[in-house]
N, C-alpha and C positions, 0 to 999 in steps of 0.2 A: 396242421392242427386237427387233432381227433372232433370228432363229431358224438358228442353224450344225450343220455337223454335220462329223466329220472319218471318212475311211476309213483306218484302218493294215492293212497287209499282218500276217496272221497270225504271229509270230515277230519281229518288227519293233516297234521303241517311237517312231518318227516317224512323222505318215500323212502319205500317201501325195497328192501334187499332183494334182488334177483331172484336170490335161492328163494326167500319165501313166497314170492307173487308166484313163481314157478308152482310151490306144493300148494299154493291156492289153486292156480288153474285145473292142476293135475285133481283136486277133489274136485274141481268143479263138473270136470270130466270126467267124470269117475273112473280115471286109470292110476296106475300108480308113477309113485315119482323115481325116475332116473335117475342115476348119481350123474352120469356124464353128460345127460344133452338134455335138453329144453325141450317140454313137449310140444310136439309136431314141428319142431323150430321155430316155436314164436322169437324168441329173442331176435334169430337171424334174419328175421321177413318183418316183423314186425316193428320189432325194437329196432333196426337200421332204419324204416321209411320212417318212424315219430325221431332219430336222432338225423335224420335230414330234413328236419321241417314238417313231416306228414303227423298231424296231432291227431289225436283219440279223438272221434268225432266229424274228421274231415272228410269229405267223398273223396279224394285221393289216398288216402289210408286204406278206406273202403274195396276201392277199386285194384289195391294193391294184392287183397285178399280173395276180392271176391270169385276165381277161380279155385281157390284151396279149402274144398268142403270140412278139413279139418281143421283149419284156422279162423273160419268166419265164429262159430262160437267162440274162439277162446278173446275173437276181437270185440266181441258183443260183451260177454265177459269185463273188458278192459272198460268197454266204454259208460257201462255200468258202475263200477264199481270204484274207478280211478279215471287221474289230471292225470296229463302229461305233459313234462316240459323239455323245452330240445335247448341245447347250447352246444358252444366249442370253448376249448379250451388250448390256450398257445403255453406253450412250452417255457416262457419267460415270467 
């Protein structure tokens, strides 16, 4: 069973598409946005520990980060700005 996870914008009851949380971050950073990859890799560090359980806000999310100087804002970012919520999904 895959492990998901969705990000809604705080005030908001839809979350929020990949791609655009993506060119939010990337302004927030003021870099520009990739076609191919996710800045600094958020999706792959951060969006895998909130679809295993580690929610925006948790000190093990935190912790997950807290050596990667270019992911700690984009997660202070996240935890500002959006929920997060984790599920699985079974194939049936």
């Amino acid at each position: 069973m895959p492990n998901c996870f969705e990000l809604t914008k705080k005030g908001e009851t839809t979350p929020t598409t990949l791609n655009k949380l993506d060119e939010e971050i990337c302004a927030a950073m003021g870099a520009p946005v990739d076609p191919k990859i996710y800045y600094g890799y958020w999706y792959q560090i951060i969006g895998l520990a909130i679809a295993c359980g580690r929610g925006l806000g948790s000190p093990e999310l935190r912790e997950t980060v807290a050596d990667n100087p270019q992911l700690v804002p984009v997660l202070a970012f996240l935890e500002k700005n959006y929920t997060s919520d984790a599920f699985y999904r079974s194939k049936t």
